[in-house]
N, CA, C and O of each residue as an XYZ file, in Angstrom:
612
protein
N      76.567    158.463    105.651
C      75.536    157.554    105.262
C      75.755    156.225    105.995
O      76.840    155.732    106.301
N      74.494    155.720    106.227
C      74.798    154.047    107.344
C      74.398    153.418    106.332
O      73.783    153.795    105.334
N      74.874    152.199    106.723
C      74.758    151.425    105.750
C      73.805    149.895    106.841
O      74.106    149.592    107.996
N      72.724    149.241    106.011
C      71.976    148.860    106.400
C      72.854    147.010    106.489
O      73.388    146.455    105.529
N      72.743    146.458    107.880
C      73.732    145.181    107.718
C      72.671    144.448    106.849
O      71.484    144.773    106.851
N      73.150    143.509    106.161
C      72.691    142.341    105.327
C      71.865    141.052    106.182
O      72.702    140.299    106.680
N      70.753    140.714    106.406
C      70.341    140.150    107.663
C      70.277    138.794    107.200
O      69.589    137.931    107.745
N      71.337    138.525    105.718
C      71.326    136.814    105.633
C      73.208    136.825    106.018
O      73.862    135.784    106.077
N      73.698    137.975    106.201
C      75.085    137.579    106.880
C      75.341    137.066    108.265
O      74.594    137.316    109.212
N      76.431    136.336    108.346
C      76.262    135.265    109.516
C      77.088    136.477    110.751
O      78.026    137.269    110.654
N      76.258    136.126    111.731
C      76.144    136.919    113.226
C      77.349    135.953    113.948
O      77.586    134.747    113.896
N      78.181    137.450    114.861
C      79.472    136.584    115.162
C      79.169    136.245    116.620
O      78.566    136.839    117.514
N      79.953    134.805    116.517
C      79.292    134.172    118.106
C      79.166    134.944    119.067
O      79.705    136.051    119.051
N      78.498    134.553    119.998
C      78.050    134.996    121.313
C      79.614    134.195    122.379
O      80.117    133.073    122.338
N      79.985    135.631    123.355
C      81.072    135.299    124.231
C      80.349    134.255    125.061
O      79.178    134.142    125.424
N      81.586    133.440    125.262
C      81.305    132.208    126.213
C      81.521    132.553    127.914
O      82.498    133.140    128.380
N      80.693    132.183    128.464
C      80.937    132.741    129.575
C      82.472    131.500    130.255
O      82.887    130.359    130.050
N      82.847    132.886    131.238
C      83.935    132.267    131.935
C      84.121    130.656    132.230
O      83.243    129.944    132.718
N      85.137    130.320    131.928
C      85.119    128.354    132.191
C      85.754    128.662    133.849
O      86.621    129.487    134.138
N      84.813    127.452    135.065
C      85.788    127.460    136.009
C      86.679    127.194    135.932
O      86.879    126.767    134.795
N      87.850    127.150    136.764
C      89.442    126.427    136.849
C      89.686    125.986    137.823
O      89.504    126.676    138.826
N      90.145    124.795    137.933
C      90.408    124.212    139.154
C      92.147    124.490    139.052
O      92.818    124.710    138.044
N      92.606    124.383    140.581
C      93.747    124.525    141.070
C      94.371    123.094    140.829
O      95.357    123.332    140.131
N      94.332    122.222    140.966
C      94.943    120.598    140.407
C      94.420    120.248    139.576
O      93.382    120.709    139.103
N      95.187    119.133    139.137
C      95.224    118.045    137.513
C      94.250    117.168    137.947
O      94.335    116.167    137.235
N      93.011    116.994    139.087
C      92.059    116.025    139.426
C      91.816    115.114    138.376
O      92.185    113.941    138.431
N      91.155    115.650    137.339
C      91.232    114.479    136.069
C      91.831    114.089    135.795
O      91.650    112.872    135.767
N      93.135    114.572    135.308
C      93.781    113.664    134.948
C      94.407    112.406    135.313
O      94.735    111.485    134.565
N      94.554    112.526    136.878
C      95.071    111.681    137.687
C      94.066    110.786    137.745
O      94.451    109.662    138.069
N      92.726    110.909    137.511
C      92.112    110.078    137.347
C      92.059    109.243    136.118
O      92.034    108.019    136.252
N      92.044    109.679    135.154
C      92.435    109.648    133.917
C      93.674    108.449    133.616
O      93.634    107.394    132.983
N      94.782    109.136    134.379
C      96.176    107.939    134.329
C      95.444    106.605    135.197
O      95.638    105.437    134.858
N      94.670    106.957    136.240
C      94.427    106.275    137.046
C      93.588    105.147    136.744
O      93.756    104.035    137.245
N      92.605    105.464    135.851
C      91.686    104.151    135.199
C      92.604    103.710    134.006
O      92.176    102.712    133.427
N      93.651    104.179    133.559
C      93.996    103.351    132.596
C      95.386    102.317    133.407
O      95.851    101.321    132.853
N      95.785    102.751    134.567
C      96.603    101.978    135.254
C      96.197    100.771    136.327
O      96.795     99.697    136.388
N      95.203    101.104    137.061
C      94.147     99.887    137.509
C      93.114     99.115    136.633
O      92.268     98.391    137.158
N      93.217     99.311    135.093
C      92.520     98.849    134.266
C      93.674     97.557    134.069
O      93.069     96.497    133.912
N      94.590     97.453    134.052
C      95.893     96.910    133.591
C      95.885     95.895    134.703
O      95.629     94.710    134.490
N      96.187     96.407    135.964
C      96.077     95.501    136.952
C      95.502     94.846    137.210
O      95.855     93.681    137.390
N      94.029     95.384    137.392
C      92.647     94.761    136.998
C      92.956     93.505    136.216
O      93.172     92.456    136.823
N      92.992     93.571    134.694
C      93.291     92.646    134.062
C      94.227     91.119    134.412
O      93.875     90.026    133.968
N      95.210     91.286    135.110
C      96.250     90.634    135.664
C      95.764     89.732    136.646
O      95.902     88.509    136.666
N      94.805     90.935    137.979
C      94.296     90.018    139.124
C      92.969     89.195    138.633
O      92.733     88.064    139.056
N      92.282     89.751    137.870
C      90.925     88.837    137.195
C      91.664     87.616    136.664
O      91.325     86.501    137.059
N      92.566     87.752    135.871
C      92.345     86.656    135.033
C      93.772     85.520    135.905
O      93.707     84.296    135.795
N      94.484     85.941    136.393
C      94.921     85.156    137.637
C      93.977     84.603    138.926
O      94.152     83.609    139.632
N      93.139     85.406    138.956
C      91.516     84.624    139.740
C      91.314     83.570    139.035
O      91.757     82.486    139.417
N      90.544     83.708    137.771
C      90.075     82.889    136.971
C      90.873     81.834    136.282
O      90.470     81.511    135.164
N      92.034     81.186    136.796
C      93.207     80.379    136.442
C      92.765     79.757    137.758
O      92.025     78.913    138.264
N      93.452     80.464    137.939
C      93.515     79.290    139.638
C      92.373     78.740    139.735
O      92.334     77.517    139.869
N      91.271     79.435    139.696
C      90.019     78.894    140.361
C      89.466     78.009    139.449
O      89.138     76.977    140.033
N      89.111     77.963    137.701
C      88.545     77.846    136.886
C      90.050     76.327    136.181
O      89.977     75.115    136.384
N      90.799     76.831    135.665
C      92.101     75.988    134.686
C      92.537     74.918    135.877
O      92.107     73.773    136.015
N      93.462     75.576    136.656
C      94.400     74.951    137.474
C      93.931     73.753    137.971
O      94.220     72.582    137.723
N      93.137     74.290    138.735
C      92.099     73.040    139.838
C      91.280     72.051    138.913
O      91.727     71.791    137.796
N      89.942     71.423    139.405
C      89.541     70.425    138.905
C      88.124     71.778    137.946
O      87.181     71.399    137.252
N      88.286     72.449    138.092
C      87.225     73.323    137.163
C      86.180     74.060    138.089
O      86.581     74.710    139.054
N      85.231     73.986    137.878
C      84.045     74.867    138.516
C      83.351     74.117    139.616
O      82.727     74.646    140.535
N      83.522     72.837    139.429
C      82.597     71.948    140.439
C      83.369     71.471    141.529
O      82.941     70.984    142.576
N      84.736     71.685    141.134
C      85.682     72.243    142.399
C      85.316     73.398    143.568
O      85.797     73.338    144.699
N      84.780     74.013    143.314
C      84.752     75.845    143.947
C      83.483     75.385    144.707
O      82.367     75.146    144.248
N      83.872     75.330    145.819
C      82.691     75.212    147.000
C      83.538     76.278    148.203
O      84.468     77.082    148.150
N      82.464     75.663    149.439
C      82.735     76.138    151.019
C      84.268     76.184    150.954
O      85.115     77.073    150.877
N      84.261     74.943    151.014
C      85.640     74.777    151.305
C      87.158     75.002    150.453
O      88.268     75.154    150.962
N      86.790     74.967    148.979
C      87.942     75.700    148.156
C      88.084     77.113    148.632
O      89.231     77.560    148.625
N      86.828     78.129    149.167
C      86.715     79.466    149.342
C      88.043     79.409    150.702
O      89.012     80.166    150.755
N      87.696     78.239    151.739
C      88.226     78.292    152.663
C      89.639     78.433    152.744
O      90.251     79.319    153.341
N      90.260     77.162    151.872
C      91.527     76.734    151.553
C      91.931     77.955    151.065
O      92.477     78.518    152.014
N      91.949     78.413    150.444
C      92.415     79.599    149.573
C      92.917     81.024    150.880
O      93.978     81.428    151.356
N      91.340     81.407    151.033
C      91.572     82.485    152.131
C      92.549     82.043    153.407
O      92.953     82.802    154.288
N      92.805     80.725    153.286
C      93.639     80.300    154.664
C      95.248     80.915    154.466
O      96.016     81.114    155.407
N      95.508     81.120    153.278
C      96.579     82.111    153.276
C      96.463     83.537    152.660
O      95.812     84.126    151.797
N      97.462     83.777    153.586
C      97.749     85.925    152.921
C      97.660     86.107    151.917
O      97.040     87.042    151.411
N      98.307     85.190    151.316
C      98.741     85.734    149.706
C      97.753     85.709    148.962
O      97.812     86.359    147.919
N      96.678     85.027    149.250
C      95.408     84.797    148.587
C      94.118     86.008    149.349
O      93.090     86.023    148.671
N      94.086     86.642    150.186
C      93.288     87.419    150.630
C      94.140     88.619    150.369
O      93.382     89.582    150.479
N      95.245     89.001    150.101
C      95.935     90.192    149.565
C      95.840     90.397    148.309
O      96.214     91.510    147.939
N      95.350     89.479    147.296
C      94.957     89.063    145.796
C      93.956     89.303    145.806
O      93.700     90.202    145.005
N      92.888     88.843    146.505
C      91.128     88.859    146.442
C      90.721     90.680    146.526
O      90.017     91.336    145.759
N      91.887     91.360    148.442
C      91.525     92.581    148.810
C      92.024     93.040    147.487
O      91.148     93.170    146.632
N      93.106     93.282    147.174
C      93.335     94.572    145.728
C      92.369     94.334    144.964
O      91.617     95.283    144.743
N      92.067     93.009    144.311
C      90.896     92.749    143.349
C      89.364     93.456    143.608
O      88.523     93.978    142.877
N      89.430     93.304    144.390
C      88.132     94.022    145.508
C      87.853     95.836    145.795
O      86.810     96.490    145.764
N      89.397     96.273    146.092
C      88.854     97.544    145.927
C      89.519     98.251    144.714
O      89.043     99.249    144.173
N      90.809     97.555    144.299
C      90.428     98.739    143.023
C      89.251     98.107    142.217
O      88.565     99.069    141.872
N      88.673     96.944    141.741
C      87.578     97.045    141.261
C      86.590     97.854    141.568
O      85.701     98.276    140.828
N      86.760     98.042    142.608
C      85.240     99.193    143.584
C      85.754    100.698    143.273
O      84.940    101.589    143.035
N      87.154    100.931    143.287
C      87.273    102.668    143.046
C      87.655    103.204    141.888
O      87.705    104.374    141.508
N      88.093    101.512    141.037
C      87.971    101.985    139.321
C      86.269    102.096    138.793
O      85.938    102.962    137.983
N      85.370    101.203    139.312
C      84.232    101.138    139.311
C      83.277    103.039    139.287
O      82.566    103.733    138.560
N      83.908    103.049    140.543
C      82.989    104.379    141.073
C      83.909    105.122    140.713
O      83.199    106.127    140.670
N      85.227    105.618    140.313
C      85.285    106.525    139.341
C      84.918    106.695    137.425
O      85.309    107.574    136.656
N      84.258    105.782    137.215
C      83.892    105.592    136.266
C      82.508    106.137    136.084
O      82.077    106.962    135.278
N      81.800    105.320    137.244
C      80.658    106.273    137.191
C      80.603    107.464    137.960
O      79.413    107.771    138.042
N      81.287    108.255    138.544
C      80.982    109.273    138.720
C      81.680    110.357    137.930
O      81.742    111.570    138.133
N      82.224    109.547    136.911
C      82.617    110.547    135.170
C      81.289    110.731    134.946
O      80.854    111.871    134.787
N      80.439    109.588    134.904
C      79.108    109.057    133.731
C      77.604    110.590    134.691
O      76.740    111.365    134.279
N      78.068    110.267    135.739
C      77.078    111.105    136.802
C      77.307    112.941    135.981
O      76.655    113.799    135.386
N      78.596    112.686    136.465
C      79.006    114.373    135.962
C      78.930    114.923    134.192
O      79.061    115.985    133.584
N      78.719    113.887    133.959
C      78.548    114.388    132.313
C      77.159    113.956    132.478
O      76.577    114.850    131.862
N      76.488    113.373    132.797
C      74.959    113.371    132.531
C      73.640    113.779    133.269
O      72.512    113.918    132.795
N      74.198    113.975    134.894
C      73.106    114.357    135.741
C      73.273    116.344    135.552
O      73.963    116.956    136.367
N      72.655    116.977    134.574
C      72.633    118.624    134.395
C      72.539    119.423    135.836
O      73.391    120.221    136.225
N      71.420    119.082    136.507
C      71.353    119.722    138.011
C      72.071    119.323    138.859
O      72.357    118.150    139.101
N      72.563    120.639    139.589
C      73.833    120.130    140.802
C      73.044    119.662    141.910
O      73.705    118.761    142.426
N      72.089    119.799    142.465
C      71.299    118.370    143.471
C      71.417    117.405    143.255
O      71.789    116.598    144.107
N      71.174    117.112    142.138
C      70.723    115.570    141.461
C      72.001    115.021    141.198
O      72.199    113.861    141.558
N      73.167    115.837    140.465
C      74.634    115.410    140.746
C      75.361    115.207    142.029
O      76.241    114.367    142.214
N      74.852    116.156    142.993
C      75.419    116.085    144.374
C      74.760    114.481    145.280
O      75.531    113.782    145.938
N      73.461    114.192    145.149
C      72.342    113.488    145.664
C      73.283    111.866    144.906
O      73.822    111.001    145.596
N      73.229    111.882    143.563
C      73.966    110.418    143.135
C      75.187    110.242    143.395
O      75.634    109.097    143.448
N      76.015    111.385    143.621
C      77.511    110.840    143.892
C      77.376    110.709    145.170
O      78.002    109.714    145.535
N      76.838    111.256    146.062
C      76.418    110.376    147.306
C      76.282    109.023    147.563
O      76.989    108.157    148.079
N      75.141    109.078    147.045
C      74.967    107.278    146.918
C      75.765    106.663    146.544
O      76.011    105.634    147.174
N      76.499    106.959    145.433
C      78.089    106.577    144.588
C      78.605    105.859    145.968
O      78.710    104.749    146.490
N      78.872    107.333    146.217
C      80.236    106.938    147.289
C      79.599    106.044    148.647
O      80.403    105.430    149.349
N      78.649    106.019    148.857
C      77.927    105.711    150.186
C      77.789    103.540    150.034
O      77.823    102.512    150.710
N      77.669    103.934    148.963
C      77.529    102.270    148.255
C      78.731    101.852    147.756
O      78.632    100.717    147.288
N      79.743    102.283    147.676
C      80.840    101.820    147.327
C      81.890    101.815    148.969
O      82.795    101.024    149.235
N      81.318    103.091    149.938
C      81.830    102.722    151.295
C      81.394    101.363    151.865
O      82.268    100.670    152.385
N      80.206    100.941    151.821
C      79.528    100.042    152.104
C      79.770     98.375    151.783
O      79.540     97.419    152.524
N      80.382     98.399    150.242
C      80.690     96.944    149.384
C      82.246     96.770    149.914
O      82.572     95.634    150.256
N      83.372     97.988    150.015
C      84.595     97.668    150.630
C      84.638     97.226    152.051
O      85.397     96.339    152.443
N      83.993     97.722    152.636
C      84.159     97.504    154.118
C      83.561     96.287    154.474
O      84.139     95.658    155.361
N      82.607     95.834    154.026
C      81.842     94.569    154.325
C      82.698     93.766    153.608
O      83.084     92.785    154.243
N      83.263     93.908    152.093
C      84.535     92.698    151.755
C      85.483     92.570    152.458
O      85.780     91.449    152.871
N      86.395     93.948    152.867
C      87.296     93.366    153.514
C      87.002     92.844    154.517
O      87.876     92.003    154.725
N      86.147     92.821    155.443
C      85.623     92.285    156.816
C      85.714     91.026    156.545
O      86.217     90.247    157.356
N      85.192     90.593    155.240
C      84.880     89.290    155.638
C      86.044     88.333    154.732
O      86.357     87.166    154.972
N      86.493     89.094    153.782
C      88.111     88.754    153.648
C      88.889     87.995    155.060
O      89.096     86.788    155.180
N      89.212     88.984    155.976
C      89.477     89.123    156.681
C      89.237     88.510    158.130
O      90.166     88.318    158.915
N      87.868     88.213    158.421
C      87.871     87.619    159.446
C      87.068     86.301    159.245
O      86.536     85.645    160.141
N      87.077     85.986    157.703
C      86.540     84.641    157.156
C      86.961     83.730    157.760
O      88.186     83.657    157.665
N      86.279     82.575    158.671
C      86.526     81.579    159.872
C      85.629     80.479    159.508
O      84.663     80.147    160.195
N      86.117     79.698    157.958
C      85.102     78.404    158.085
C      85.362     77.241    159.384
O      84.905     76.124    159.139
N      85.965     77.391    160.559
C      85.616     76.362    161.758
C      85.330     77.406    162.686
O      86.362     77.553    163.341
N      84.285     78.367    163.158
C      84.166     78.768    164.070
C      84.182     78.360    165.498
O      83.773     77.201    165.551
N      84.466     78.792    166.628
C      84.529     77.552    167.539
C      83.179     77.442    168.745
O      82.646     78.407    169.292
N      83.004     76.692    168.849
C      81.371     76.956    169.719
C      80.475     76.458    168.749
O      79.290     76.634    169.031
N      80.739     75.827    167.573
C      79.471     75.844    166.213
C      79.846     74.315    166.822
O      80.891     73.845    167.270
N      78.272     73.677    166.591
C      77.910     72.302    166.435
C      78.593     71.303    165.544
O      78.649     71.838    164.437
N      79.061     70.282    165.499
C      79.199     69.846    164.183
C      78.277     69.564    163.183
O      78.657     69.656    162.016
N      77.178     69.248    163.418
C      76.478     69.344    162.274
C      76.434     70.770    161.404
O      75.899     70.846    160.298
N      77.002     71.747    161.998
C      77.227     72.880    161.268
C      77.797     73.410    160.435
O      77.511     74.252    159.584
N      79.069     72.610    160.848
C      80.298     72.690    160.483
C      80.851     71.955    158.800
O      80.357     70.976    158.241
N      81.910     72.753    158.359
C      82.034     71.672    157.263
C      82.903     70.496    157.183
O      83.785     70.413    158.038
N      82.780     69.339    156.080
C      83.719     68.498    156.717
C      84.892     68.086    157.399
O      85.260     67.207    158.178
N      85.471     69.392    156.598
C      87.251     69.088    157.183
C      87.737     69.956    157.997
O      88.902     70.353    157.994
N      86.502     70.436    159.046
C      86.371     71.270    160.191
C      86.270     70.089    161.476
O      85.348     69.274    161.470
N      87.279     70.094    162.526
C      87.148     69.295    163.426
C      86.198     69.835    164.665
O      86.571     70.892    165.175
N      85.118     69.275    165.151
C      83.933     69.825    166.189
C      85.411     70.019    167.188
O      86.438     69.347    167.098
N      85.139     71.115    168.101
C      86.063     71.285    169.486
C      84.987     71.690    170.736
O      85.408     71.875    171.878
């Protein structure tokens, strides 16, 4: 004799299909990774914001030429560059957590982390450039061009 199932008894889940697996800890290292440039982060911001803001005469201090003084040494454009790109690759790994948990179609995920990365190639390379080859007395510039405590040559 069969016996007829009960159709208010609860139906046992449906198998989950296979999870991929990746071969490395990718997340996680990312994972350690925003909580360890989050830290640093913290340190170089608010050592920015001392110097520039406390130390000196305040905000109406920070012109052409404080930018200048500053970048005129290493130690201060080696402070600005770290500030600069791990802000930019703690940045864009952050959002491209936010991309991968929220864009469902792999075009539309593939298409924004593009841009991700394409715009974040774009903001490093143009900072450090100009980190880097920042020249408030250019030479050949007029003096009227120039700023004050730039001597015309």
């Amino acid at each position: 004799m069969t016996t007829i199932a009960d159709p208010k008894a609860p139906r046992p889940p449906k198998p989950r299909p296979a999870r991929l697996t990746t071969r490395g800890n990718t997340e996680l290292y990312g994972w350690v990774f925003m909580r360890a440039s989050g830290v640093v982060l913290l340190v170089l911001i608010f050592g920015h914001l001392f110097v520039n803001l406390v130390a000196g005469e305040g905000v109406k201090a920070i012109d052409f030429g404080f930018v200048a003084g500053k970048w005129a040494s290493p130690f201060w454009q080696v402070w600005d560059l770290l500030m600069l790109w791990l802000a930019m690759i703690h940045g864009t790994n952050g959002v491209r957590t936010i991309i991968n948990d929220y864009a469902e179609r792999d075009h539309l995920r593939l298409v924004l982390k593009g841009l991700l990365y394409l715009a974040f190639a774009i903001v490093v390379v143009l900072g450090t450039l100009v980190i880097f080859t920042f020249d408030p007395c250019p030479t050949g510039a007029t003096a009227d061009l120039l700023p004050s405590f730039c001597t015309a040559s």
